[in-house]
N, C-alpha and C positions, 0 to 999 in steps of 0.2 A: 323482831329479829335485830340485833345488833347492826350497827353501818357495815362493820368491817366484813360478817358474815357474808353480806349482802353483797359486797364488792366481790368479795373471794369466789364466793357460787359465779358470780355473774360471768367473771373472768374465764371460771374453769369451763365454766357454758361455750365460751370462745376456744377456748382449747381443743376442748373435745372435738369440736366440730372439726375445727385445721387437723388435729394432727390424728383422727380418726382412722385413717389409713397407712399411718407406719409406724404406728406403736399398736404391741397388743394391751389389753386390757389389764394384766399384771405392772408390763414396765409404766404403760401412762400413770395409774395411781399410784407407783411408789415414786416415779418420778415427779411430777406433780406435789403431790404430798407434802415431800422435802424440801422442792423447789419453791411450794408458797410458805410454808412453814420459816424461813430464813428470808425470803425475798419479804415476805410484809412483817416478820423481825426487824429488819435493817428498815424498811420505810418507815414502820410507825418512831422506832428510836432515834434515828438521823434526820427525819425529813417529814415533814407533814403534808408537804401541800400536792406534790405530783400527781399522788393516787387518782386524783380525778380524770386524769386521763383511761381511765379504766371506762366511763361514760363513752370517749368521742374515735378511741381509735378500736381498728377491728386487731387479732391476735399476732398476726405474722408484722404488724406495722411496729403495735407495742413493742413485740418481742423484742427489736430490733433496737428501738430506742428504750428499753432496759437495760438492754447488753452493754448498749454504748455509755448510758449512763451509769453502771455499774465498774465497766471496766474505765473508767476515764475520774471518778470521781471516788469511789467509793470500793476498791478493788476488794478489802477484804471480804465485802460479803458475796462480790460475786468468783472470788474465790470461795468460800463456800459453797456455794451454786453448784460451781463446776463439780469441785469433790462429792459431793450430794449425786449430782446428775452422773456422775462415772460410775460411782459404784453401786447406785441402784440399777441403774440402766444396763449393765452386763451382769452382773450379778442376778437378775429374775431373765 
């Protein structure tokens, strides 16, 4: 299996778990979806090296230091993000 696969599964593995209880199973996978579809777009093109923190932190920690690194460095793709996560997110 590919690295990057292997990150992606690992990651969504963490996902699931946290946000288990306030997304139903429609919005998580198109939220999701979208979400890593552009978030490891923008890493593997801009940025090589972070990823690894997919190894040492748990999901709601990541998430956090995503967001921030996103929006402080890198806004367009986490405007992407956002647009992604609106309109799948009310839309199913």
């Amino acid at each position: 299996m590919a690295s990057w696969v292997f990150e992606l599964l690992l990651v969504l593995y963490y996902y699931y778990y946290y946000y288990y209880y306030y997304y139903d199973y429609y919005c998580y996978y198109y939220y999701y979806y979208y979400y890593y579809n552009y978030y490891y777009y923008c890493h593997y093109y801009y940025y090589d090296d972070w990823h690894y923190y997919y190894y040492y932190y748990y999901y709601y920690y990541y998430y956090y230091y995503y967001y921030y690194y996103y929006q402080y460095y890198y806004y367009e793709c986490h405007t992407y993000y956002t647009y992604y996560y609106y309109y799948y997110y009310y839309y199913y």
